[in-house]
C-alpha positions in Angstrom: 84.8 120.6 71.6 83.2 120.1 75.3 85.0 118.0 77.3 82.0 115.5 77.2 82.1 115.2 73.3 86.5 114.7 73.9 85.9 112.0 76.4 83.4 110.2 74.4 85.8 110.9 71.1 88.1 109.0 73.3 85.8 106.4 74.2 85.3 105.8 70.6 88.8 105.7 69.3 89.5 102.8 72.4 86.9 100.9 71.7 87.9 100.5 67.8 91.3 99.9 69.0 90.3 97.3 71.6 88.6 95.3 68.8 92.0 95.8 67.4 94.0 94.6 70.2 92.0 91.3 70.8 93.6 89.9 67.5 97.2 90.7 68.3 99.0 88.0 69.2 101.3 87.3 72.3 104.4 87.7 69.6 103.6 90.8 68.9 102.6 92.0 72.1 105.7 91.3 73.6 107.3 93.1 70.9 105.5 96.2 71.4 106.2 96.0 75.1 109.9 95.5 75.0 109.9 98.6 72.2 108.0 100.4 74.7 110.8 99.3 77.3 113.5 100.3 74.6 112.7 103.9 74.6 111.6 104.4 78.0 115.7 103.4 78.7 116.8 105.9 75.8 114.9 108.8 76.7 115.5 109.1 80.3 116.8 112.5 80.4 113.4 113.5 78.8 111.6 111.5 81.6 113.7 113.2 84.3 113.0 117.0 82.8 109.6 116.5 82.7 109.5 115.0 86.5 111.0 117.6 87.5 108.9 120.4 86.2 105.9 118.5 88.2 108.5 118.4 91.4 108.9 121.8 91.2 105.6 122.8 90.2 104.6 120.6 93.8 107.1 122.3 96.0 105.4 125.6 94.7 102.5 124.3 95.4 103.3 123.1 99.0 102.9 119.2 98.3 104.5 117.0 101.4 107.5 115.4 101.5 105.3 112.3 101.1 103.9 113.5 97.9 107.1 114.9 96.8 108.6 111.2 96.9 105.9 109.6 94.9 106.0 112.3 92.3 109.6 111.5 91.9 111.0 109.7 89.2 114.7 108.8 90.6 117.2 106.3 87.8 116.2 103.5 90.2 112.6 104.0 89.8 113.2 104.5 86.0 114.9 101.6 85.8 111.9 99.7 87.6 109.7 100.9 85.0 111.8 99.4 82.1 112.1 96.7 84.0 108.5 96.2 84.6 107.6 96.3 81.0 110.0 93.8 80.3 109.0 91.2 82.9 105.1 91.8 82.1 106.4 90.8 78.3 108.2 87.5 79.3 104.5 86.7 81.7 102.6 84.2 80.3 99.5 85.3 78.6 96.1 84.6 79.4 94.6 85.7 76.4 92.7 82.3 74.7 93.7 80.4 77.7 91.1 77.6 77.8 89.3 77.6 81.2 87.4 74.6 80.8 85.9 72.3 78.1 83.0 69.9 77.6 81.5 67.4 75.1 77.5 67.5 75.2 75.8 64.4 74.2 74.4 65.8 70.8 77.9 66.1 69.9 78.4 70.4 70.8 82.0 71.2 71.9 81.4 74.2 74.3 84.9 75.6 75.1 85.2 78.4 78.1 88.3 80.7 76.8 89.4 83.9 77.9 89.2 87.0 76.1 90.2 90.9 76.7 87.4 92.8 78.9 88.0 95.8 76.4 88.5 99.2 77.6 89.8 99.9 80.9 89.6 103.5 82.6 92.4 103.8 84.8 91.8 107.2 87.3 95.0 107.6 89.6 97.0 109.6 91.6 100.6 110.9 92.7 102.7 108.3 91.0 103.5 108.5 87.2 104.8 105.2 87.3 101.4 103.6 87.1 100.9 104.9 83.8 103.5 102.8 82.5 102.5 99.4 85.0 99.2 100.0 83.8 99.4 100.5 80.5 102.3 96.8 80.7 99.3 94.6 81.9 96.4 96.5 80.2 98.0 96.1 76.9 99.2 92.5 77.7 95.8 91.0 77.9 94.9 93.1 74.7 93.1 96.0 76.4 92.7 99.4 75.0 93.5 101.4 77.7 92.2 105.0 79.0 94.4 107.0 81.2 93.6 109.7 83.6 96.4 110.9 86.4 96.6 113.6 88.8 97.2 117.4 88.1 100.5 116.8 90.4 102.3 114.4 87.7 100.9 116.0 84.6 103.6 116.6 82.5 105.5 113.1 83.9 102.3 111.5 82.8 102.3 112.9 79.4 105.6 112.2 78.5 105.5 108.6 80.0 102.2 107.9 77.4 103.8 109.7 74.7 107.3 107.4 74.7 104.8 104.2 75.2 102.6 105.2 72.3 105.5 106.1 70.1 107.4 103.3 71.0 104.6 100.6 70.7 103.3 102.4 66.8 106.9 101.5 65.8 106.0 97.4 66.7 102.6 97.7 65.3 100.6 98.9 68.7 96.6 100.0 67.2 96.3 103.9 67.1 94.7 104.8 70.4 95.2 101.6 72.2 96.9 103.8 74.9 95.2 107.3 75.4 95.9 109.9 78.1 93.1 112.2 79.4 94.7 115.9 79.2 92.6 117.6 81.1 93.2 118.0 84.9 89.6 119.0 85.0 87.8 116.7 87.5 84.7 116.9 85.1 86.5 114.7 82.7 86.7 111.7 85.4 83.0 112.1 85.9 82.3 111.8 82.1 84.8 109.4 81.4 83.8 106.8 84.4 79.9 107.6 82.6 81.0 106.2 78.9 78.1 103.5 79.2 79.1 101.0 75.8 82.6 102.8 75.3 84.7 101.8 78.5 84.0 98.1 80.1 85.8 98.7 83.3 87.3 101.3 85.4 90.0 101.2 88.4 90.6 103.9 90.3 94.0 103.9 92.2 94.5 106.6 94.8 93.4 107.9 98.2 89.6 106.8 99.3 88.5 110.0 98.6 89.1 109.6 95.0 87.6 106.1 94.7 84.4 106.6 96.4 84.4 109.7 93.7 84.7 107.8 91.2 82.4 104.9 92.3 79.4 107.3 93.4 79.9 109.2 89.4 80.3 105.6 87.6 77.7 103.9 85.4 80.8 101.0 84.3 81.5 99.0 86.2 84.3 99.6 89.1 87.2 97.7 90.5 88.7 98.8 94.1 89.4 98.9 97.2 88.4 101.9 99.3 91.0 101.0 102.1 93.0 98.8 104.0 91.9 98.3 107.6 93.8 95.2 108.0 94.3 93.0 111.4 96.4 90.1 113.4 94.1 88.1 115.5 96.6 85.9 118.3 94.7 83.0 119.1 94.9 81.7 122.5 97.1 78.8 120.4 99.6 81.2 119.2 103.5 80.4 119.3 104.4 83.8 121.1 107.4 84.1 119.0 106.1 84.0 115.8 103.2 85.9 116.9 105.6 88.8 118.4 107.4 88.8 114.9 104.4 88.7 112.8 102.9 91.5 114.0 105.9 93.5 114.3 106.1 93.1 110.5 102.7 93.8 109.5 102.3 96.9 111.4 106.2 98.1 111.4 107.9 97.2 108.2 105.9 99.0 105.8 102.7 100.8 107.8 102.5 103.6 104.9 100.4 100.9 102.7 96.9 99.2 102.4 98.1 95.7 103.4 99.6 96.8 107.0 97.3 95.8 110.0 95.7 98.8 111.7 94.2 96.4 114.8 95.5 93.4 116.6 93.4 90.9 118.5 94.6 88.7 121.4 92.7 86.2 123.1 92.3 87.0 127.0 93.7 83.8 127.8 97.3 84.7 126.4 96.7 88.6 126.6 98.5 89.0 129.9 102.2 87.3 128.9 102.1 88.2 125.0 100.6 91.8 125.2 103.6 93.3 127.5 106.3 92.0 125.4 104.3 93.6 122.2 104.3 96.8 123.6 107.6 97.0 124.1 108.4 95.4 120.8 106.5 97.5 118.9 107.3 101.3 121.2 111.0 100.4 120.3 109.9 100.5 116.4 108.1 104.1 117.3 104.9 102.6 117.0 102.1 104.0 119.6 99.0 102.3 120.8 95.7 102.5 122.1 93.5 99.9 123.0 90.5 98.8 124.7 89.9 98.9 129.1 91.0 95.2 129.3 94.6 95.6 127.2 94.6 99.1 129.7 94.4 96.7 132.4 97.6 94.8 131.2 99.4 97.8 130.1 98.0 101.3 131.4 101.0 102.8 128.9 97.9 102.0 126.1 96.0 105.4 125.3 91.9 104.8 125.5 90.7 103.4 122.2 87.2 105.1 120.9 84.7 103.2 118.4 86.3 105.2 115.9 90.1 103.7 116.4 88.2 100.0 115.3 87.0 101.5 111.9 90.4 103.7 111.1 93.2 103.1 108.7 96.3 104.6 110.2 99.0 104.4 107.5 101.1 105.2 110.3 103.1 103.9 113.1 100.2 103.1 114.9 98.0 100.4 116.1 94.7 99.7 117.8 94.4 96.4 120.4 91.8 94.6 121.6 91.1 92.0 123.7 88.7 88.8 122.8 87.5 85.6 124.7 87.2 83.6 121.8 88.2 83.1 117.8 84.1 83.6 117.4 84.7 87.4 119.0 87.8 88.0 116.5 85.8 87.0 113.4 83.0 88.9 114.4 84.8 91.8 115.3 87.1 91.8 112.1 83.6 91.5 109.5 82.6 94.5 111.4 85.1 96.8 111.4 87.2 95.8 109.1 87.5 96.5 104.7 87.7 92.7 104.0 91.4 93.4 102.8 93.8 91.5 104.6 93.3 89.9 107.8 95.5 87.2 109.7 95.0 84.6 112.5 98.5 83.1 114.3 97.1 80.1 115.9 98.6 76.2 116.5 95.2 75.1 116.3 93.8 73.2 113.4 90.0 73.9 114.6 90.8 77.9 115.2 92.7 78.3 111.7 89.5 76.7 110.3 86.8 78.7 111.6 88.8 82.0 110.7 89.3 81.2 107.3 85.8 80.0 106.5 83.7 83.0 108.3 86.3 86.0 108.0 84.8 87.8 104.8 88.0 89.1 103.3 89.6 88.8 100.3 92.8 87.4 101.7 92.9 85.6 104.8 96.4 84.3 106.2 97.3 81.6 108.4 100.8 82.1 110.6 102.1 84.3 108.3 102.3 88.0 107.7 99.4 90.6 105.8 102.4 92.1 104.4 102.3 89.7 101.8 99.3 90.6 99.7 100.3 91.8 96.7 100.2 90.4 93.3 104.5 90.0 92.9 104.0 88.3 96.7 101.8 86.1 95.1 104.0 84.9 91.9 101.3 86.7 89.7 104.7 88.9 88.5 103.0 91.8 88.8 99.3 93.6 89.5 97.4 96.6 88.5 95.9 96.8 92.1 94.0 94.9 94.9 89.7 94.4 95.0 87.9 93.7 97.7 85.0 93.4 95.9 83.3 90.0 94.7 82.4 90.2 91.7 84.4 90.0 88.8 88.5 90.1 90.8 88.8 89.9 94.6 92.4 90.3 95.7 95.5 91.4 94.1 94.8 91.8 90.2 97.1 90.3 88.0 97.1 89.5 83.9 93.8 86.9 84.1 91.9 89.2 86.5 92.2 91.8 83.6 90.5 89.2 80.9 87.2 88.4 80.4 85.6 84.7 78.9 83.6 83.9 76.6 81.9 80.3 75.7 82.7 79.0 72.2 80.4 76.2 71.0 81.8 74.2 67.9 79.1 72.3 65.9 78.6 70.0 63.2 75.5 71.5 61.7 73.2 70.8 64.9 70.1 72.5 65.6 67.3 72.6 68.5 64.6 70.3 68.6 
């Protein structure tokens, strides 16, 4: 069989199982989560062989230390995945949640009530614990679910989806509700991301390399983000301390991930007593920075900034700074470089916060608080399958209802149209 004809065999399988899937109830969902949970907990010396073939298989193969530590599966991170499962079965399901309802005058009831989307594609890298996070919220919200992970986690992958499958079959989980691609051919993404009337939505997760792959090869539609260019803007308002804190956090704590600022933006007006103390602040944490002639001005320790230092995403202990005359100049500076992530304003002023939320196009904008913070457990959505920053259907982290659908149903008494 050509790997076309297998992905569209799979394609067809999910589809029947996704039709499946939208009648199981929350009851028995749960139950096939927690069973998926059960054996996930019994089998962990499996799990841990199999991990290790891939970790040895990647120091072969030269993988980083970086890479090395997401392949690996540790007890702790096993336990996270039972765990996970476990908490996305106690989540309340969205699944025939009535959005909205109205009465027409010629006596139609037209109810707004979500529904699975159907079949999701999810195309990831490095960590084989999103097979099992996916697969949790995929399968809560009665999706069929297509998985395709990297070549470095193949045989983690494959025994991760064959304890969830067997698990769930023993609860009553549809055959093929959970599939893994097992292919590491990069053909099969291509084909599968092309399965026009088979799979209703794919979501890469992975490095922007992979995503803009996957979005340039994709006739479905795509959820992502392609990354995470995130700032700080310190309004000439600002409480210094808070300010000084704040950005130490969203650049320092974690600066490895999408939702750590890359830039910071101070207005001139506060520049010269704020910027000194940052720099020291933030050299003490290891961080290094570069910025533009005016923040040289205040500190000629701050390497020259070029255009490109506005447009990248470090993932590193490093920041860019800039200096601004106004909350106008942030904004416009922010929509222009920026990925419409993340993106914060520390200001006192009512008439600053206002204007930043209203015209910064991002996904999420914060007010005296942290970028830190987006993320879908963060937000008391108890967990996520990953962050848009597109507009159209999810923006933001994606939890349980950005992963349903609606539909409108229309209860009648035997009317008809004039």
């Amino acid at each position: 069989m050509s790997l076309h004809a297998e992905m569209v065999r799979m394609g067809e399988q999910a589809k029947v199982a996704s039709e499946e899937m939208a009648g199981l109830s929350s009851r028995k969902k749960n139950t096939i989560l927690t069973a998926m949970a059960d054996i996930l907990d019994a089998q962990r010396d499996r799990i841990m062989a199999e991990n290790q073939r891939d970790l040895d298989a990647g120091l072969e193969a030269g993988l980083s230390r970086a890479m090395l530590d997401r392949l690996l599966l540790s007890p702790a991170r096993i336990d996270a995945m039972v765990a996970g499962l476990r908490d996305v079965a106690a989540l309340k399901d969205p699944v025939g949640s009535v959005i909205s309802k109205w009465l027409r005058p010629n006596g139609l009831e037209i109810v707004k009530r979500r529904v699975p989307i159907g079949v999701i594609a999810i195309i990831y890298e490095s960590r084989p614990n999103v097979t099992v996070d996916t697969a949790a919220l995929c399968l809560k919200t009665g999706n069929a679910i297509i998985l395709r992970g990297g070549k470095e986690a193949r045989y983690s992958n494959a025994i991760l989806a064959e304890l969830l499958i067997e698990g769930g079959r023993s609860k009553g989980l549809p055959e093929h509700a959970v599939q893994l691609v097992g292919t590491t051919d990069r053909e099969a993404v291509r084909a599968l991301v092309q399965l026009e009337g088979y799979v209703d939505l794919a979501i890469p997760r992975g490095g922007e390399a992979l995503i803009r792959a996957v979005t340039e090869h994709a006739r479905v539609p795509v959820i992502k983000h392609y990354k995470g260019v995130c700032h700080v803007y310190v309004d000439e308002s600002a409480n210094e301390a808070s300010a000084l804190t704040i950005v130490e956090n969203a650049k320092c704590q974690r600066p490895g991930v999408c939702n750590a600022i890359e830039t910071v933006l101070i207005h001139s007006k506060i520049a010269p007593q704020i910027l000194p103390a940052l720099v020291t602040r933030l050299r003490e944490r290891g961080c290094t920075l570069c910025g533009d002639a005016a923040s040289q001005a205040i500190r000629s320790d701050i390497e020259a900034a070029t255009e490109e230092d506005w447009y990248a995403e470090y993932l590193d202990l490093r920041l860019a700074v800039r200096i601004v005359d106004s909350v106008e100049d942030a904004v416009a500076h922010i929509n222009q470089y920026g990925s419409h992530h993340s993106d914060a304003i520390i200001a006192e002023h009512e008439k600053a916060q206002k204007l930043f939320t209203q015209r910064v196009d991002s996904a999420v904008v914060y007010v005296n608080a942290s970028t830190r913070f987006t993320d879908g457990a963060e937000f008391g959505m108890g967990a996520e399958i990953g962050i848009s920053t597109d507009k159209l259907h999810a923006r933001g982290p994606m939890g349980l209802e950005e992963l349903t659908t609606y539909k409108f149903v229309v209860q009648g008494r035997g009317q008809i149209r004039a």
